[in-house]
C-alpha positions as CSV (number, residue, x, y, z in Angstrom):
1,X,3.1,-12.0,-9.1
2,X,6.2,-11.1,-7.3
3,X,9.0,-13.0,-7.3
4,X,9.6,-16.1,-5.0
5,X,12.2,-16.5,-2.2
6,X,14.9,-17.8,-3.2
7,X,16.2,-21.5,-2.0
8,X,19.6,-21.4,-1.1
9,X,22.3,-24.1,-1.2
10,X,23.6,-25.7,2.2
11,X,26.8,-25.0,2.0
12,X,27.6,-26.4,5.5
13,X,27.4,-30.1,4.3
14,X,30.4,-29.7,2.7
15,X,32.1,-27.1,4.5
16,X,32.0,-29.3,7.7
17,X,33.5,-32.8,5.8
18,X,36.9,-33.3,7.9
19,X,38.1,-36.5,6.3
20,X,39.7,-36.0,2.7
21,X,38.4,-38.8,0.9
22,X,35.3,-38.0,1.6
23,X,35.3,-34.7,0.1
24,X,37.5,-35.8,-2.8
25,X,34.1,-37.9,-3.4
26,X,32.0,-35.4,-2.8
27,X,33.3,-32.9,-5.1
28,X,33.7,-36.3,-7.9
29,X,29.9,-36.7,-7.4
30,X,28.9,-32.7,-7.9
31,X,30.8,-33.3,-11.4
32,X,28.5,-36.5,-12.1
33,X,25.2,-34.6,-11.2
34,X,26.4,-31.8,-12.3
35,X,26.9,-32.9,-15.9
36,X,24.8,-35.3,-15.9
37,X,21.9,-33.2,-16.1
38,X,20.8,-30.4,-18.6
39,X,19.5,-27.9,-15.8
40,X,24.2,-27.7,-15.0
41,X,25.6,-29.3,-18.1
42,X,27.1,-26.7,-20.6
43,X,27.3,-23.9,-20.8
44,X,24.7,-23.5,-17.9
45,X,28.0,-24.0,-15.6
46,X,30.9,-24.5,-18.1
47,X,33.1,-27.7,-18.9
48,X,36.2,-25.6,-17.9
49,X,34.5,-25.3,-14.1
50,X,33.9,-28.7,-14.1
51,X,37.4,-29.6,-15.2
52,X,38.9,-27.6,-12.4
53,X,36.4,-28.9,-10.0
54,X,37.6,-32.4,-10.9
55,X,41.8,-31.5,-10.9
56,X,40.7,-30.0,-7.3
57,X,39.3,-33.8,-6.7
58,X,42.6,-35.3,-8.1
59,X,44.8,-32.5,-6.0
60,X,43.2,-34.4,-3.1
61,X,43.8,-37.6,-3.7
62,X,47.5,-37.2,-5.1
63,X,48.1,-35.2,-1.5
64,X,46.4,-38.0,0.2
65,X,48.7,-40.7,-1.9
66,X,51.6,-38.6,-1.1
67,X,51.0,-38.8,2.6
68,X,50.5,-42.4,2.7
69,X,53.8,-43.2,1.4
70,X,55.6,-40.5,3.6
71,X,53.5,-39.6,6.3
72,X,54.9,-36.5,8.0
73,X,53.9,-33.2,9.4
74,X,54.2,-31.4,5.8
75,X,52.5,-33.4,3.6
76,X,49.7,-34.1,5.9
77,X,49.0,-30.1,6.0
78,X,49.1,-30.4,1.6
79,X,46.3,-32.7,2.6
80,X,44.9,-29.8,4.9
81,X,45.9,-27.5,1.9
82,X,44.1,-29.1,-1.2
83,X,40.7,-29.3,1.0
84,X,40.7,-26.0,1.5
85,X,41.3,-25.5,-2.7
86,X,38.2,-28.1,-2.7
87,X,36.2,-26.2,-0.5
88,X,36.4,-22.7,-2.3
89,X,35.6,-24.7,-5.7
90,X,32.5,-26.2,-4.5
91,X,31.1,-23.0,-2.4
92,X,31.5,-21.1,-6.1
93,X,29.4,-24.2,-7.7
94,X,27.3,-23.8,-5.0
95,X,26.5,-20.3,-5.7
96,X,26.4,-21.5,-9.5
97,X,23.3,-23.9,-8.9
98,X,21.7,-21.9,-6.5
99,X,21.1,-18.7,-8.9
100,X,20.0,-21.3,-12.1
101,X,18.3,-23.5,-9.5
102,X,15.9,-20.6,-8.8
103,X,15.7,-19.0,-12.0
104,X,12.0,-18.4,-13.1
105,X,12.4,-20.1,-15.9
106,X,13.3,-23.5,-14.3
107,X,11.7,-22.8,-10.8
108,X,7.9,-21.6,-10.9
109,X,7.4,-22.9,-7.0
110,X,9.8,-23.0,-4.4
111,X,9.6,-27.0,-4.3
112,X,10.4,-27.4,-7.9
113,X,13.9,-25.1,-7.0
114,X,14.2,-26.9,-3.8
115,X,14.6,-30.6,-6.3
116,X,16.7,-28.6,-8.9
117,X,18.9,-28.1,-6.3
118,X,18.9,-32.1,-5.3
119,X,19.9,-32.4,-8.7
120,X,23.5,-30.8,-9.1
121,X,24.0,-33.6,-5.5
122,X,23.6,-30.2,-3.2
123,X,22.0,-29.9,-0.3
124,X,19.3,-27.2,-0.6
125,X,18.0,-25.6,3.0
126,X,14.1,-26.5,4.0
127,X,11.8,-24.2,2.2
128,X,9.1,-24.5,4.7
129,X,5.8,-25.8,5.3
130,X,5.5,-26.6,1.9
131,X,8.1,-29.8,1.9
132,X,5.9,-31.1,4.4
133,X,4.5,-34.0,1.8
134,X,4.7,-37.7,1.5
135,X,8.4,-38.7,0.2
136,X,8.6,-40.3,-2.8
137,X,7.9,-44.2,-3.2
138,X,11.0,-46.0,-3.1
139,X,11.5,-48.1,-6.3
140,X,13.9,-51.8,-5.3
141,X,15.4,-54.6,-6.8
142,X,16.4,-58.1,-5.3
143,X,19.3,-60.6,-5.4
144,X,19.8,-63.8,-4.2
145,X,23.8,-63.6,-2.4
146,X,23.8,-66.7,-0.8
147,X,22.2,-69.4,1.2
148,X,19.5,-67.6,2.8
149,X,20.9,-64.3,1.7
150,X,19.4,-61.9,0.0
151,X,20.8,-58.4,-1.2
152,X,17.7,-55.5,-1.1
153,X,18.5,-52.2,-2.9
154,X,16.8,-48.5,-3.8
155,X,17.0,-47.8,-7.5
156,X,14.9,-44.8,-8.2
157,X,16.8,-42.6,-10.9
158,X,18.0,-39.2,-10.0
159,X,17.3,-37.0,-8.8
160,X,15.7,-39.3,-5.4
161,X,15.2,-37.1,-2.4
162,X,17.2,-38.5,0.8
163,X,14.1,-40.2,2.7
164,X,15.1,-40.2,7.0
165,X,14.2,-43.6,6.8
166,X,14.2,-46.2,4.7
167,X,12.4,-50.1,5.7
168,X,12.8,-53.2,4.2
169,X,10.2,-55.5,4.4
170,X,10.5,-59.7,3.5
171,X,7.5,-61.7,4.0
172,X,7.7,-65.3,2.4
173,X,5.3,-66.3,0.0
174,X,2.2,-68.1,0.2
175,X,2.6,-72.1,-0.3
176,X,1.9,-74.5,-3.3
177,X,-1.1,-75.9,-2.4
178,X,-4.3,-77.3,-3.8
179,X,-6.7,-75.3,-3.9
180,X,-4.6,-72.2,-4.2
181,X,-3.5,-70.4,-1.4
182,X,-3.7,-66.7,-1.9
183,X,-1.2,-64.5,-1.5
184,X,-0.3,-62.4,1.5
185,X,-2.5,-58.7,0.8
186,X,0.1,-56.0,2.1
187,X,-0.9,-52.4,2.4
188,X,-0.1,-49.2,4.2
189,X,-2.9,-47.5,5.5
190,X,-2.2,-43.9,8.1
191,X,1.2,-44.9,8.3
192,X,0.5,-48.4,9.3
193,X,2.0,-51.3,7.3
194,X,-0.3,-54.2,7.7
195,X,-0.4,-57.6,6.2
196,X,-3.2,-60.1,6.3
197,X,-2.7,-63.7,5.2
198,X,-4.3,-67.5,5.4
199,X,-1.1,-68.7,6.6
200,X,1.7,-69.0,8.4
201,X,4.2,-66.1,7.1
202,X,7.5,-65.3,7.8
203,X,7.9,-60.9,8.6
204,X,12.1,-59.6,8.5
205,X,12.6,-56.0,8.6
206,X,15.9,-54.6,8.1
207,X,16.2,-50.5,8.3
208,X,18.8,-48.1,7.0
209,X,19.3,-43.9,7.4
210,X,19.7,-41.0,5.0
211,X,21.6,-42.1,2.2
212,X,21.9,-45.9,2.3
213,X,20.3,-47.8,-0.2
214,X,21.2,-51.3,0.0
215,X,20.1,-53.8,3.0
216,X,20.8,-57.9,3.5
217,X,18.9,-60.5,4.5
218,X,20.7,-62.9,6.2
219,X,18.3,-65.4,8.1
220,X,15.9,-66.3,5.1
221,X,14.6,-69.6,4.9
222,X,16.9,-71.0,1.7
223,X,14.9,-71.4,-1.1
224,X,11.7,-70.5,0.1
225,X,9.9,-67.8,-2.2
226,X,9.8,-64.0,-0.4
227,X,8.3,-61.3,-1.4
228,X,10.3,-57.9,-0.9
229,X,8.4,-54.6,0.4
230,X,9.8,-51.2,0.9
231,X,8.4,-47.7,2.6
232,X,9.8,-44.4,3.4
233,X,9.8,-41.8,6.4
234,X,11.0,-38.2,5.7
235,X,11.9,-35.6,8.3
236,X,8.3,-34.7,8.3
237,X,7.7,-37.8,9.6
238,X,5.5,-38.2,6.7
239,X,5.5,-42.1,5.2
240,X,5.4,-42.9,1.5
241,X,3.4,-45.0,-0.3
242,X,4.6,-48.8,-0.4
243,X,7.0,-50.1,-2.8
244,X,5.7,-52.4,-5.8
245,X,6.8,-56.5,-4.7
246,X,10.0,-57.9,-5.6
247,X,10.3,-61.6,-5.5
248,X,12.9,-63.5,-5.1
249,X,13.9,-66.6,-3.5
250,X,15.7,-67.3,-0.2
């Protein structure tokens, strides 16, 4: 069997970030992936390129601090300056993950190096027909916030592949009654959500895009019981399967 194609890193997601914060962040949260999982930890990619990935982060932020309290012409290009430093950093820990990412012994398909890749926070290019499958099924929790408030969140575990789409679904929960009333049944069927019921529900949908994970309710009926749903559309416009119920009240 000859070997695969290789999946290559993105590199234009970072090399196009303008604001400085942002890549200060970006570069903190390659360190967090990075070592956070065994595929990068060391001495796959070494604690002494991490270390200088991270002093890059700080260069960043000290040339950012520096420009707040005196903001002229100079410091404001150091700012300029320690992106580009950032920038070189990450394109080599790009090239880092992309060459382990693909290695046979880690990658047998092109799918499994295109999540390896997720993993270190990269953005690996499209590998083809092949990514064409149902995202995964997001996995939420629930909080009350406030008087009809409720805070709606996605906490599947790393690595979780950037859905397009993400909906949030609150439907309130059947009434105390005698007999019982039965619960809404909520399903997804071709793509369809639908929800059948024998009574009188109340349907909120909140959306968010790419990488946002937490919604709020704001217009729930205080203290009535809802049951929380969740689905996902990828760029394939393919839609995942539907989320298990939270509960929680209004």
């Amino acid at each position: 069997m000859g070997l695969l194609k290789m999946v290559l890193v993105k590199i234009t997601v970072f090399m196009l970030i303008k604001r400085a914060s942002v890549l200060k962040q970006y570069i903190v949260d390659c360190v967090s992936a990075g070592t956070g999982t065994t595929l990068y930890a060391n001495p796959a990619i070494l604690t002494a390129f991490y270390t200088t990935m991270t002093n890059a982060a700080t260069a960043i932020q000290e040339a950012i601090d520096v420009w707040t309290a005196s903001p002229t012409k100079g410091n404001k290009s150091a700012i300029k300056d320690a992106m580009d430093a950032g920038k070189v950093i990450l394109k080599s820990y790009a090239s880092q993950v992309q060459v382990i990412a693909n290695l046979p012994i880690n990658a047998v398909t092109r799918d499994q190096a295109y999540t390896n890749i997720l993993q270190s926070h990269l953005t690996p290019q499209k590998v083809g027909i092949t990514k064409k499958i149902k995202p995964v099924t997001p996995q939420i929790s629930a909080k009350n916030t406030g008087t009809g408030t409720v805070d709606a969140k996605i906490i599947n575990t790393h690595p979780y592949a950037t859905p397009n789409i993400t909906f949030f679904f609150a439907i309130s929960k059947a009434p105390v009654t005698s007999p019982v009333t039965p619960e809404a049944v909520v399903s997804i069927t071709e793509g369809q959500l639908k929800i059948t019921a024998a009574y009188a529900y109340q349907f909120l949908m909140l959306t968010i895009d790419n990488k946002g994970k937490v919604v709020t309710f704001k217009t729930l009926t205080p203290a009535q019981d809802y049951s929380i749903y969740s689905i996902s559309k990828n760029g394939d416009k393919f839609i995942s399967d539907l989320s298990d119920p939270y509960d929680v009240k209004g």
